[in-house]
Every structure is written in C-alpha cells, then in structure tokens.
C-alpha positions in Angstrom: 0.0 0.0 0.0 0.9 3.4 -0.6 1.8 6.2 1.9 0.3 9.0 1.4 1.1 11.3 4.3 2.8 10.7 8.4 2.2 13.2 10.7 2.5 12.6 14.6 0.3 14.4 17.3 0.0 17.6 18.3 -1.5 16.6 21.7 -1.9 12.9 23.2 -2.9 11.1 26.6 -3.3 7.6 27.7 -6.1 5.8 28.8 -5.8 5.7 32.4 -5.1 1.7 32.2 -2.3 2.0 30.0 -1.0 5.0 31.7 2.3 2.3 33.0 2.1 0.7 30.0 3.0 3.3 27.2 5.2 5.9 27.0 3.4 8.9 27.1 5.8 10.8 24.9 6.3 8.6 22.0 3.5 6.5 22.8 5.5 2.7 22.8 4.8 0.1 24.9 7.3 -0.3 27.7 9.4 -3.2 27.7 9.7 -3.7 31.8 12.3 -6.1 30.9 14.4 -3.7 28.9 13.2 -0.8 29.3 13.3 1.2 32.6 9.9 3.0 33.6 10.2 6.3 35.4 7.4 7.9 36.3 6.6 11.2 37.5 7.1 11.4 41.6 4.5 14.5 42.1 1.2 13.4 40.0 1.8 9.7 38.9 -0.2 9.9 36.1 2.5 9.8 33.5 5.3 7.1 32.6 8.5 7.1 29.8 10.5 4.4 28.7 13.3 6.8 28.3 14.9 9.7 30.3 15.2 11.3 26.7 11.4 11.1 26.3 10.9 12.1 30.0 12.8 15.5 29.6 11.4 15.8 26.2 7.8 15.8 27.5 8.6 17.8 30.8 10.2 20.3 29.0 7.0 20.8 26.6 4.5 20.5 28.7 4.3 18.4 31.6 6.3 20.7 34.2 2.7 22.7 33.7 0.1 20.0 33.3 1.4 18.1 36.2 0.7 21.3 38.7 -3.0 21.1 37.3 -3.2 17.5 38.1 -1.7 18.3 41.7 -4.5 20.7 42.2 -7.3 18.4 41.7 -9.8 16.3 44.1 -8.8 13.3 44.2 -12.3 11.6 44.7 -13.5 13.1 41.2 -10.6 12.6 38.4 -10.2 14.3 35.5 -11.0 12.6 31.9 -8.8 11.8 29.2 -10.7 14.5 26.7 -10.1 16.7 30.0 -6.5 16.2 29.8 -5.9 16.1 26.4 -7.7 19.9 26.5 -5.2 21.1 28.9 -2.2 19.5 27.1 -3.5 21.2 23.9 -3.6 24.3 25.4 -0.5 24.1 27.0 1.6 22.9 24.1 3.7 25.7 22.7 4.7 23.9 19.6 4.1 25.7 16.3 4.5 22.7 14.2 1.8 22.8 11.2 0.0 19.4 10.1 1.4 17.5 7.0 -1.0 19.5 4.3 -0.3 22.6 6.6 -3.4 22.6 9.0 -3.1 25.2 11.6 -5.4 24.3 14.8 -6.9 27.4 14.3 -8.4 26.0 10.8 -10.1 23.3 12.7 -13.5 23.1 13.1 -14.9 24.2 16.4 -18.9 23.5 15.6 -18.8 25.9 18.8 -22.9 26.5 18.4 -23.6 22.7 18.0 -21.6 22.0 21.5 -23.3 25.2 23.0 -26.7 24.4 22.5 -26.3 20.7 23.9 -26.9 20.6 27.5 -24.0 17.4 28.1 -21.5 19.5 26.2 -22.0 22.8 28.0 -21.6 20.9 31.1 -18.4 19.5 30.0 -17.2 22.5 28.7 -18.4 24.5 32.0 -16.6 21.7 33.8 -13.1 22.2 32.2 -13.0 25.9 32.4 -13.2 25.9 36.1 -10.9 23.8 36.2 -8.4 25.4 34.4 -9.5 28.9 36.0 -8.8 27.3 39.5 -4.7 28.0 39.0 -2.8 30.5 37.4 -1.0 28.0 34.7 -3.0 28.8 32.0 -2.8 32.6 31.0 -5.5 32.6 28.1 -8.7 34.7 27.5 -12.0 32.5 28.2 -12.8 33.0 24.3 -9.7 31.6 23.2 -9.6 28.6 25.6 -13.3 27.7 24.7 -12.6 27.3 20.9 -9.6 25.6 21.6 -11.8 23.2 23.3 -14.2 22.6 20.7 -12.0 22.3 18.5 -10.4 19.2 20.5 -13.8 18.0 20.7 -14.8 17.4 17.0 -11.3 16.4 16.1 -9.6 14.1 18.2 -8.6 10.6 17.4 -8.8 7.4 18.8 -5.1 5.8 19.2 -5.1 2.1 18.2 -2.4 -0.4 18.7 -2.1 -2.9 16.6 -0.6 -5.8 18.4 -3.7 -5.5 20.9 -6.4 -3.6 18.1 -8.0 -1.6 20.7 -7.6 2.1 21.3 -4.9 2.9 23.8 -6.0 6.8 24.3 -6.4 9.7 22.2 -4.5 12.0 20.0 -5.0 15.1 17.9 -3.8 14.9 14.1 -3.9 18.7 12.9 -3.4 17.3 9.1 -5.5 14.5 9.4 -8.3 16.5 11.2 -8.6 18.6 8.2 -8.2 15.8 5.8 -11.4 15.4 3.7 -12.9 11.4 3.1 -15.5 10.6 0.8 -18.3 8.0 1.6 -16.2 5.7 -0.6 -12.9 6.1 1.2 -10.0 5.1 -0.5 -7.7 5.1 2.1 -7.4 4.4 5.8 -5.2 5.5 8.8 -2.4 3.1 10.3 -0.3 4.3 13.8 2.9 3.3 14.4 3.4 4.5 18.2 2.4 7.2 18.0 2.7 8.7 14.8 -0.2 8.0 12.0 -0.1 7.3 8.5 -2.1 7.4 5.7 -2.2 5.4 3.4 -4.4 4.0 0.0 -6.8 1.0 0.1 -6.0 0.9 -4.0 -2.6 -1.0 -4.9 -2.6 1.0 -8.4 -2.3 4.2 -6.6 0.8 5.1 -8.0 -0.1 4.1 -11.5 -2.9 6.0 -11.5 -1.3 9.0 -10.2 1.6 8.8 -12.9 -1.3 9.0 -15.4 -2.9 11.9 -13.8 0.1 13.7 -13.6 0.9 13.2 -17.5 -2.6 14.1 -18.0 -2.2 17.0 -16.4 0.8 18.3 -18.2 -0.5 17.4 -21.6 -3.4 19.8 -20.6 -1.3 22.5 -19.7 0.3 22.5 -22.8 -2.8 22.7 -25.5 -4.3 25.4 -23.5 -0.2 27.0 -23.7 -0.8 26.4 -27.6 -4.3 28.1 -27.9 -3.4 31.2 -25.7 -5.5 30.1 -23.1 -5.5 30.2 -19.0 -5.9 27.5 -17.0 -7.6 28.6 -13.2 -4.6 28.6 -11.2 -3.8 28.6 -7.6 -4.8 30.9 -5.5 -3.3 34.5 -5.4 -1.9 36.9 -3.2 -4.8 38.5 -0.4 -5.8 41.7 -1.9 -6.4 44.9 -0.2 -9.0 45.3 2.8 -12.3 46.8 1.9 -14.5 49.3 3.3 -15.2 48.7 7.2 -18.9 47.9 7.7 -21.0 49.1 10.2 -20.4 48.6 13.6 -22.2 45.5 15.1 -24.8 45.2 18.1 -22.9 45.1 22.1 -21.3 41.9 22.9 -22.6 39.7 25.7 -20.8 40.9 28.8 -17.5 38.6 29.3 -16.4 36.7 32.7 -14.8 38.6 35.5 -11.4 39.4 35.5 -8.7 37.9 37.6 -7.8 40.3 41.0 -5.3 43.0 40.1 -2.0 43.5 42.5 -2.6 45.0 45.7 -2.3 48.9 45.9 -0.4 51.0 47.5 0.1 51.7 51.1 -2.4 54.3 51.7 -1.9 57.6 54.3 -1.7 57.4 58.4 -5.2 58.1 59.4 -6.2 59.8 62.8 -4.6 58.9 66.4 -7.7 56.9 67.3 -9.0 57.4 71.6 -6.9 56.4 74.7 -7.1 52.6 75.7 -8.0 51.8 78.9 -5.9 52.0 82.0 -3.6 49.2 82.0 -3.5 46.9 85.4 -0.9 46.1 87.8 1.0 42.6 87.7 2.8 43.5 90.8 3.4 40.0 92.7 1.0 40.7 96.4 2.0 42.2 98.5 4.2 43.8 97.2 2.3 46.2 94.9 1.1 47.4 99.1 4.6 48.0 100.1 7.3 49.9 99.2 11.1 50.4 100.7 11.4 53.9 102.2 15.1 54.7 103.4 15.5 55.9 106.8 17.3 59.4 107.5 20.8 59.1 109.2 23.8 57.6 107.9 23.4 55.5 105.1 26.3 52.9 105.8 27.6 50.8 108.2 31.1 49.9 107.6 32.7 47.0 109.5 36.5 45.9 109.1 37.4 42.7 107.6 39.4 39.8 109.8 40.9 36.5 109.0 39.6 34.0 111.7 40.1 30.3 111.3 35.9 29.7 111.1 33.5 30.4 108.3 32.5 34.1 108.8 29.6 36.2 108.0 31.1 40.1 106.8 29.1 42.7 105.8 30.7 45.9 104.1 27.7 48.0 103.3 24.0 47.7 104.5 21.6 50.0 103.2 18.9 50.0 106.6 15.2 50.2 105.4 11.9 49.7 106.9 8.5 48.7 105.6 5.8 51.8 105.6 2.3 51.9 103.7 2.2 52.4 100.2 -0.6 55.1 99.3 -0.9 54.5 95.4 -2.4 57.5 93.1 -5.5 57.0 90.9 -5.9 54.8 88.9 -3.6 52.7 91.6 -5.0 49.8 93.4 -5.5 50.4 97.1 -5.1 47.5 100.2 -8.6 46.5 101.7 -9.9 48.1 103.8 -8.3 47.8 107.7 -5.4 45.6 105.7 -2.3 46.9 107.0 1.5 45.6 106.2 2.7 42.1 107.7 -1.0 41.3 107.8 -1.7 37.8 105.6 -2.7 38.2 101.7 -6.6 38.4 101.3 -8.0 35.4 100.2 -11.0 35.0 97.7 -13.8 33.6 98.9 -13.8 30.1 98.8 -17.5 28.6 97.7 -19.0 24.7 99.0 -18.7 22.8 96.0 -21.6 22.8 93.6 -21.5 19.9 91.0 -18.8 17.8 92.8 -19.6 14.6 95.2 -16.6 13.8 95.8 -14.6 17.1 98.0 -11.0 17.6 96.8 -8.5 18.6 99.7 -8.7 22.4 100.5 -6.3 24.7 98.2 -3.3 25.7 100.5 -2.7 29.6 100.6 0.7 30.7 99.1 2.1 32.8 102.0 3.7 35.4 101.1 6.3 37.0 104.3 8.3 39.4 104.2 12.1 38.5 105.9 13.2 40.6 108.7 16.2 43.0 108.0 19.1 41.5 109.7 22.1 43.3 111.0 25.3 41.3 111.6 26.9 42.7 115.2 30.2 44.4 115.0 31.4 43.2 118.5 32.3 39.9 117.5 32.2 37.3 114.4 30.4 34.4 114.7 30.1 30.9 112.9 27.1 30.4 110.4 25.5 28.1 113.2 25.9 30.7 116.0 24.7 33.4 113.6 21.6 31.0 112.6 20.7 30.5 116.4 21.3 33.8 117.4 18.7 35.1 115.0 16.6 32.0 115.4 16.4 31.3 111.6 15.6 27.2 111.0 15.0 25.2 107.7 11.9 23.9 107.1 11.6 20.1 107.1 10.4 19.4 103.6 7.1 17.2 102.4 7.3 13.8 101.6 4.3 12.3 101.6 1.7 11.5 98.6 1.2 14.1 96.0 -0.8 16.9 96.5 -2.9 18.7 94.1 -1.8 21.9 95.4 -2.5 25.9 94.2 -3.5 26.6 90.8 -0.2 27.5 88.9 -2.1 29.9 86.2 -5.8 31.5 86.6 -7.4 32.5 83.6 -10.8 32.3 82.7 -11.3 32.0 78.1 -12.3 35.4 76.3 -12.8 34.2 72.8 -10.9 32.0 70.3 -9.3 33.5 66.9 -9.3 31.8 63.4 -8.1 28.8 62.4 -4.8 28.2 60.9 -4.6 25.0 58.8 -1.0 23.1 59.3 -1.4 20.5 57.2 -3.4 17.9 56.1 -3.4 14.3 57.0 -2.3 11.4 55.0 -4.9 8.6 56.2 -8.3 8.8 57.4 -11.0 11.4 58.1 -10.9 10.2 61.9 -7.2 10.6 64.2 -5.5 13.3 66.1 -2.6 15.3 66.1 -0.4 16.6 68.8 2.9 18.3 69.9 4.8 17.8 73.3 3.4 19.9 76.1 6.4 19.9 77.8 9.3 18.9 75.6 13.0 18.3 77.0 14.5 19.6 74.2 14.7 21.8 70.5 14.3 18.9 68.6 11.4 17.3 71.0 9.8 20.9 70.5 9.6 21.3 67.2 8.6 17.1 66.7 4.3 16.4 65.7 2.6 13.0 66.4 -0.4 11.7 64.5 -2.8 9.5 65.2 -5.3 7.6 62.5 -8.6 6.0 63.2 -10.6 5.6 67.0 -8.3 3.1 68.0 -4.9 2.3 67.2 -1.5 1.0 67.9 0.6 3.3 65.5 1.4 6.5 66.8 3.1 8.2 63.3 6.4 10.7 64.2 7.3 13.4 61.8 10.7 16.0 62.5 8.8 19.0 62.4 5.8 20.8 60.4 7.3 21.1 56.9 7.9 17.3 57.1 4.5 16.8 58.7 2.7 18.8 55.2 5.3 17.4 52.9 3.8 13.7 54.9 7.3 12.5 55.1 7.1 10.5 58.2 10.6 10.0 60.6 9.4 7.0 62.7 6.3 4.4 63.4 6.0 3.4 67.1 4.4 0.2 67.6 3.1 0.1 70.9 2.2 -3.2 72.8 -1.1 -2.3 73.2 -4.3 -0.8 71.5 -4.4 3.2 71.8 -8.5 3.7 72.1 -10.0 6.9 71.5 -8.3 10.1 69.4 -7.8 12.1 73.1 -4.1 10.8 73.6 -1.4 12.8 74.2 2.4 13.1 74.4 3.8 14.8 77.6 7.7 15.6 78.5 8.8 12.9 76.2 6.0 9.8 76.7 2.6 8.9 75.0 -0.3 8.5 77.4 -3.2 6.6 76.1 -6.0 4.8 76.8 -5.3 0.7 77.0 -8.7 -0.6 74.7 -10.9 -2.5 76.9 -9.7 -2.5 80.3 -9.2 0.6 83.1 -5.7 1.3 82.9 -4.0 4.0 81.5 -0.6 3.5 79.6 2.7 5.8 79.5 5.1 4.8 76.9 8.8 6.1 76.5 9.2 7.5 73.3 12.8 7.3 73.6 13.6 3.4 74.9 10.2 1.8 74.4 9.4 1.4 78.1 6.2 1.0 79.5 4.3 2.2 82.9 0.4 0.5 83.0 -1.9 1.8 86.1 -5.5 1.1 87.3 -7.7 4.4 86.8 -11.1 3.9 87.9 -12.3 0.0 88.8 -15.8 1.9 87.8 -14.9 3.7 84.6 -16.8 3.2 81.3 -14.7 0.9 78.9 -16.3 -1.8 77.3 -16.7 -1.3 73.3 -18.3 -3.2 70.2 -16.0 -6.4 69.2 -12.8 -5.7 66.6 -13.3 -7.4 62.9 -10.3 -9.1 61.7 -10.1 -6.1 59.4 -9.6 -4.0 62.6 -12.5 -2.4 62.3 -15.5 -2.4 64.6 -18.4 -4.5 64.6 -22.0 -2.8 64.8 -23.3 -3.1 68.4 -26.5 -1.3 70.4 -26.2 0.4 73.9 -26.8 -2.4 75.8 -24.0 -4.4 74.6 -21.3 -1.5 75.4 -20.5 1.5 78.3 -21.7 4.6 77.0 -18.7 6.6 75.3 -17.4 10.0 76.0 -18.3 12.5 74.1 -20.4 12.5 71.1 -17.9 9.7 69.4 -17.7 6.3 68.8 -15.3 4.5 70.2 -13.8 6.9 72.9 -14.0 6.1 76.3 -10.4 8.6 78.0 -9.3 12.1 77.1 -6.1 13.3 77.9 -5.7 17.0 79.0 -2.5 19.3 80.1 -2.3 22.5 81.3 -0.1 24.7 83.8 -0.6 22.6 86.2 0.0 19.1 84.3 -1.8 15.6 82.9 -5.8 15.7 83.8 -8.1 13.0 82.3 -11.6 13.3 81.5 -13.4 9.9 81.2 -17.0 9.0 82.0 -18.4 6.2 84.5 -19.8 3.1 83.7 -22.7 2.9 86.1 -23.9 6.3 85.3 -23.5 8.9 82.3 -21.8 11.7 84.2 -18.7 13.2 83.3 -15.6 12.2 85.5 -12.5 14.0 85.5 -8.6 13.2 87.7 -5.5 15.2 88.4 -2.7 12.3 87.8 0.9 12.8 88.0 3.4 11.7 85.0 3.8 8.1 86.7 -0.1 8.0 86.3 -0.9 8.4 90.6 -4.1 9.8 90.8 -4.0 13.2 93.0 -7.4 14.2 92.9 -11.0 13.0 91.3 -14.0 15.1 90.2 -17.7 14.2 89.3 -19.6 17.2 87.1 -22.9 17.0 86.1 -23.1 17.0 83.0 -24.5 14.2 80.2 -21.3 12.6 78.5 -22.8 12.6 75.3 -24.2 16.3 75.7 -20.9 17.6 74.6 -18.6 16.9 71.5 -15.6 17.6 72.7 -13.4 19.1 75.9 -10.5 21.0 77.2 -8.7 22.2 80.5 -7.1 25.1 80.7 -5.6 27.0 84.1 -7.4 24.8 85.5 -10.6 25.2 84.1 -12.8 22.7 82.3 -14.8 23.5 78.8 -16.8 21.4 77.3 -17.6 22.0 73.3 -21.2 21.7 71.9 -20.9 19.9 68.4 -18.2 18.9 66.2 -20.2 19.0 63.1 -21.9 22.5 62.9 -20.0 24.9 61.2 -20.7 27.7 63.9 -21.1 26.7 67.7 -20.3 27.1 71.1 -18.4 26.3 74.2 -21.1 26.3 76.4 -19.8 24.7 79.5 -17.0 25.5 82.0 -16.1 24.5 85.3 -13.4 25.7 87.7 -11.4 22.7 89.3 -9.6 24.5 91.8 -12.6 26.7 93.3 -14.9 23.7 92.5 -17.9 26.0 91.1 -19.4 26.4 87.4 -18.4 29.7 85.6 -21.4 31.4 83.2 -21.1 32.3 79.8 -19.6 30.8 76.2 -17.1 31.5 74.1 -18.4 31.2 69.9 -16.7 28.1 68.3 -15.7 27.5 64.4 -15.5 24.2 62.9 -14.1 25.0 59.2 -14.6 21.0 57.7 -17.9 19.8 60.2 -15.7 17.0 61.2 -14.0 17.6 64.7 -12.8 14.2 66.2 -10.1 16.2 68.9 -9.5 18.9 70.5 -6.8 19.9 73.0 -5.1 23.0 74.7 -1.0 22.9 75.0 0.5 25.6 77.5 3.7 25.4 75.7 2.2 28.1 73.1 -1.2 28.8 74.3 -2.8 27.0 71.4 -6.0 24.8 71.0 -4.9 22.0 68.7 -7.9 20.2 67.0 -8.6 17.6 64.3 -11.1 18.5 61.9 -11.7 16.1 58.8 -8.3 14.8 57.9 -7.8 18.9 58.8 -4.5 19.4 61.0 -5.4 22.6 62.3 -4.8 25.2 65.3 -6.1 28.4 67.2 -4.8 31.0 69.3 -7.0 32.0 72.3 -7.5 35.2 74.2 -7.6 34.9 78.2 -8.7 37.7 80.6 -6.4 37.1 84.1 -8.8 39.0 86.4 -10.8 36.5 87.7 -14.6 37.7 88.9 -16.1 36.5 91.6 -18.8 33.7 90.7 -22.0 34.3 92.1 -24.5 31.4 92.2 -28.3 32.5 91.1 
C-alpha cells in the first residue's frame, strides 16, 4: 500500500489503564524487561521508557500539566478528553500538520456543542478547572474554541498488536483531511505517529497518469493562448469597514489586580484603657522607704580560722504603707503591712460529690532586715541560732494537688490556621509535646489515624508533617482507644482498649508504665473485625462513650498545672474528671454534672474545664466550664468555628497557648484570648 502522508500528534494522553504501560511521549509500549519505567514522583499519572522522552515531555508540557493534576480532588478525576484539553492548550509547539493545518483552521462546531446541554456541562466543567490555577494565562474565548475544537477532532489511538484504542490524539493534518463516503484510504499508527495510506494498490499508477494528464493539458491550452484557473493568489487589499455590530454579551470577570499602594496614616484613634498592675502581692502594698541618718555601716574585715559572715555595706530600710495614686489599686480596707494576703472567697462545691483537699494559701512573708553585730564574728550556726532562723523540714508524703499555677478564665478563640493535612483517614489526632525536653522534642508532631490504634506516626517538624514524610512508626504493645491521647515531657499517654488502665510509653527506649484508673470507669466497646475495624453493636451491649464519638471512652488533657483525664463512669453517664501525676498516681477525682454525650468535645485550661457543643456544625459554642480549683461552674460561652464539620479532637497545650484540634483529615490550630482578672462567681 501506498503512503500518502505521516504526521505525529499535536496533543496525546493515555487511557488511564495503559498509563504504566506506554510511553506517554512517543507513545510505545514499555518493555519492563528492557526498558526502565520512570514515572513522574508528584502526579503519577504519566510514565516514559526513556529519560530522553521524559525530559522531552517535561520540557514541553508536563512541568505545567502536572501542577493542574496536583491541584485536583482526588475523589472526582479528570478525563482523558479533559487532559488532552489542557495538554492542547499548553503545548507551545508551532508545528503545522502534514497538508499545513493550523489548529486554528479546525472546526470548532462551537454552536452545536453550546446548544447541547451534556457538552455545555463539559465544557463548564473544564474551564473551572483550568481557571482554578494560574498555569493557564488565556482569554475565556480563546480557551473555549480551543476546546471545541479538541472535541470534533480528536482521534482514537489504536495499537495494533492489541487492536483496541490505547487513548487519544489530535492529528492537525489529518483532522482537516477530507474522506468521501467511498474512502480510498485508511489510517495506520505506528506509536504514535499515523499514517495514511491508499486502500488501492494501483495508486501510484494512476497517479503517474494523472500527472501526464495533467501536463498534456497545460500545454494545448499553452498552444491556444488560453488560462488554466490557477492557484490561488496573493490577499488583496482590505475593503470598506462595515457598520459597527450590536454590544457583545458581557464577558467573565477578570482575575484580581495587584494590591495597591500603602495608603496615608489616618487619625490617632482614643486612649485605651488604663492598663492593670502585675505587681506579685503584697508587694504592689509596700514599698522600701530609706530611713534618714547615715546610710552605711562599715565594719572591718578579719581572718579568723571559722567560716565568717562580713558585711561591708547595708543599706537600713523599713516597711511603711504604700498610698498608690488613681488609677492605683489600694489595700482592703483595715489591711495593713505584715498582715496575711486576702484570700478569695472560697464557695461549697456545687457539681462535685466527691470534696477535693482544700487549696493551700501561698504565704507570702516578708524577711526581717538582719544586722550582723560588730562586737564579735560568729560561725554560720551561732549566727543562725542567734537570730533564730531554721529550715523547714520538707514534704514527703503522697502528692498533693496543690495551688492553681495559672488562673485565667477563656475570652474568645481567633481563626483557624490549617498546618497540614493528613495522610490517612477522616478520623485521628494530632499533637505536639506539652512539655518537651529539648529543640528537637519541640519542634517534633505525632499523628494519630482512626478511633483506635496502635501506631502512633512521628514526623521531624511541620514542613515534614505537610510534605507527609514520616521519621518514625511506634508500635506500641497495646491498643491506643480513643483520638484524646497525648504526648507529655517525652511519653505517650493513652487509653489501654478495653480494660481501666492508662498507659505511658517512652518515646525514647520503648518502656512502659500501666496503672488502674477507675475500677468503675466506662470501657467496654463493640467487638474488633479481623479487618480491625469495629463490629455494629447497640447500647446495651457496650459502656456509654465519651463524648459524642464512637469509640472513645479517656481524654487526655494538660495545662499549667499538668496531665488531667476526663473519662465517664460506667454505672452512670456523668462526666468524671482526675488530676494524675506523669507516673499516672491519681491526686485528685472530680464528678460534674453533665451528660457525657451532651458535649462533643473538651478542654482544661488554668485549671478550668470546657466542654464544646458539636463537632459537626460549622458555627457553635463552648457552652460549659467548670473551675477545678474553686470547684464551682463559671457562666457564659465562648463562639466556636468548625471549618470541615468533622471535629474528632481537641486539646489546649501551654507550651504556646494554642487549641490543637482535628477537623476532617484537617490538622489545624487556634490561638486564644484569656482575661487574668478573675470575677467572683456568684450562684443565682
């Protein structure tokens, strides 16, 4: 058979289930035994047999293409005619088709695809796409006929080892070639160039005789000074302009220009408030007044054979009253200095049945002004007894739970900032260490994947944790259950599935500390599927869970003060709560009142307990709070985003005054606003 014209694509893509199969370059079949596939690391949707085709491609159009593909949902894929759109659009060659066919001599039939309700769709669908990054700088007009015109011309790619179409192409030439209903000729690919060529084996006979024909023609009308109709000429001149046309319809919106300038300093605004004083009581009371008189006592210095106290200079002062100036703060009334600090009042526990041990005052004393004698020098022990100064014998009973280190009631929350996004499911946690030992510990995140687990994923810092290049896997021995674990100075404290006993494992040598919470607490959950996953179960065959989750039974919580956990009871559906040192002892024990399953998720912070209302509404609240240390319920909420409806943790870590929370695969955080002066709660 004759050839009667090659030409290779201007555009091509695979199917999707020959993408590893075929180059997409040259469009040949990889030989995995010869041949060595590289594909592209960032999209995968590409593979070459060569690096020659690879840097080829790349260098015409993938380094572009493969940032759309990046950009897109995974869960709805683009086409193949979607991605042979974009590579058409993208390809910057100006290479002609074999009878030169430019693509804008291609037929668009723009009306016919308008006017059909699938193809407006499609073509609706592409643009946003395309519009949704900045790759593609082309007017709307221009990208729509482009479109069309890949639309009514594109070809089906056929191999012919396997005769089935392998993905599509567009042949500029072959687009614009002409066939009558009686074709005469027929298309053959080799990879992925076509050819042409002629169903009739005396082509080239009869295209000798057409030829002599031809020139035998030319030459009687030479004879009779006659004119054949030639090719056309030159374009003549341009004509008269016509009249101008009715209004287009109004285009698309443009893209956002650049930001403007800096605009001028507008008017000092009012005077803020009067700031408050920080002064550490009572000290904001007092003030050192020198006494008149000599200022200094000097003594002479002597060797002696015993430890000796010498004092060169001592600057004598007394205490007096402080009278501040407005907007000072003044003492109480009939407080006067070396009188104790004023306490606040202290309120019978409202909510709690079981009474935690009474808050111990922090005394604060101020040490008498001692003057070492001139007559003689004396040992540190005869000095000591002389001025009857002892040492305290120090505590070493139990733990205690002591003062609350930080008050603070919450103000309001900010926005959310999104850190990253997670590389498994829609359900997990996320975490950094409250209290970390060191640099590297501080800037370390853990992740967490499903209700209950025994992974617990490490990653260096943030830019590893949104790049999702993980540093280490810990295995733990047992099942982690629930998403309110935490890590704390180093260790991973989590829930053991199915029994009362909490869990602290060493991050850094693998060892383990197990302890008994609560005999009493709620832990029994639906049966585990050898897929891991949980079988469907009613109420009466589990313990009611914490929160409004599945699956969650312990909540770990840090503040100032240290590890809390908030858990419910099995025998009733009341919110429990325990102050626990690191080695897991249990200081102190709380019962609120307050319907486990009422609240999505909770907090503590300086002491204070907030519960959130729902985890899937885009705007709530944090309706409840209760204050550990006074034991007594504090009024109000605080308003509550939730950017994804999906909120499966929420935690508060002192080391940066952050709520950390896991919304929808979402790894995100928010700052908080406090207010230190601390009312006095009133019960209605």
């Amino acid at each position: 058979m004759y050839t009667i014209a090659q030409e290779h694509p201007f555009a091509a893509v695979l199917s999707p289930q020959f993408q590893d199969a075929y180059c997409a370059t040259c469009l040949g079949e990889i030989d995995t035994k010869e041949d060595e596939i590289i594909a592209c690391d960032d999209c995968a949707e590409v593979a070459y047999c060569s690096l020659k085709c690879q840097r080829k491609d790349w260098k015409a159009v993938h380094q572009f293409e493969c940032e759309i593909l990046r950009a897109q949902n995974p869960l709805t894929p683009m086409t193949v005619t979607m991605r042979l759109c974009i590579r058409t659009l993208l390809t910057t060659s100006k290479t002609d088709g074999f009878n030169g066919t430019r693509l804008e001599d291609l037929e668009t039939n723009y009306q016919q695809f308008r006017s059909s309700p699938e193809h407006n769709q499609f073509l609706t669908d592409i643009l946003t796409i395309i519009k949704s990054t900045d790759v593609i700088q082309k007017s709307s007009n221009h990208i729509m006929g482009t479109l069309c015109s890949v639309l009514c011309n594109a070809f089906g790619v056929i191999d012919e080892k396997r005769g089935e179409p392998i993905g599509t192409a567009l042949y500029l030439g072959l687009a614009k070639h002409n066939h009558s209903c009686a074709s005469t000729s027929h298309v053959v690919f080799d990879k992925g160039q076509v050819l042409l060529r002629s169903r009739d084996p005396e082509y080239s006979t009869k295209r000798n005789v057409l030829d002599r024909s031809c020139s035998q023609v030319h030459q009687y009308c030479s004879e009779k000074s006659q004119r054949l109709t030639g090719y056309p000429g030159a374009r003549g001149t341009p004509g008269d302009q016509g009249p101008v046309g009715p209004p287009g319809r109004r285009g698309p919106m443009g893209i956002v220009g650049p930001i403007g300038l800096v605009g001028e300093h507008g008017s000092v605004g009012e005077p803020g408030r009067d700031g408050k004083c920080n002064c550490p009581f009572p000290d904001m009371y007092v003030q050192r007044v020198p006494i008149p008189g000599p200022p200094l006592i000097k003594i002479e210095e002597k060797m002696v054979p015993v430890p000796v106290v010498v004092v060169k200079e001592v600057e004598v002062t007394k205490l007096v009253p402080f009278e501040p100036t407005p907007p000072g703060f003044g003492p109480p009334e009939g407080w006067a200095p070396g009188m104790p600090k004023p306490g606040r009042t202290r309120k019978l526990p409202r909510y709690s049945t079981v009474r935690p041990p009474p808050t111990p005052k922090r005394k604060t004393t101020q040490l008498p002004i001692h003057v070492v004698p001139t007559e003689k020098n004396l040992t540190i022990d005869e000095w000591n007894a002389e001025m009857n100064i002892s040492t305290p014998t120090p505590y070493l009973g139990p733990p205690t739970l002591g003062y609350n280190r930080k008050e603070c009631i919450l103000a309001a929350v900010g926005i959310p900032v999104l850190h990253a996004e997670s590389q498994y499911g829609r359900v997990g946690s996320w975490m950094r260490d409250a209290l970390p030992n060191s640099m590297k510990t501080a800037k370390r995140r853990w992740v967490t994947d499903g209700f209950a687990s025994p992974v617990l994923y490490e990653y260096e810092d943030e830019r590893q944790l949104l790049d999702k290049v993980q540093k280490i896997k810990y295995y733990v021995d047992y099942l982690a259950s629930g998403t309110g674990n935490v890590v704390y100075n180093g260790s991973y404290y989590y829930h053991k599935h199915g029994t009362t006993s909490l869990v602290r494992y060493e991050l850094e040598t693998g060892v383990q500390v197990e302890a008994e919470l609560d005999p009493l607490m709620s832990h029994v959950d639906c049966g585990r599927l050898p897929d891991h996953t949980f079988e469907e179960c009613n109420s009466t065959d589990r313990h009611v869970w914490l929160y409004d989750r599945p699956h969650n039974y312990v909540d770990f919580a840090v503040d100032e003060n240290g590890l809390w956990v908030i858990y419910a009871g099995a025998d009733s559906e009341t919110m429990k709560m325990a102050k626990i040192e690191p080695d897991l002892y249990v200081v102190s024990r709380w019962d609120v009142e307050v319907n486990t399953t009422e609240i999505a998720d909770s907090f503590i912070m300086c002491g204070v307990w907030y519960g959130l209302r729902s985890a899937y509404d885009l705007q709530t609240q944090i309706t409840h709070a209760f204050d550990l240390y006074r034991n007594d319920t504090i009024p109000g909420q605080v308003e509550w985003y939730n950017p994804y409806q999906g909120l499966t943790m929420l935690h508060y870590n002192p080391l940066d005054a952050r709520l950390y929370f896991f919304d929808n695969s979402s790894l995100l955080s928010v700052n908080v606003r406090i207010e230190e002066d601390l009312p006095e709660y009133i019960d209605e």
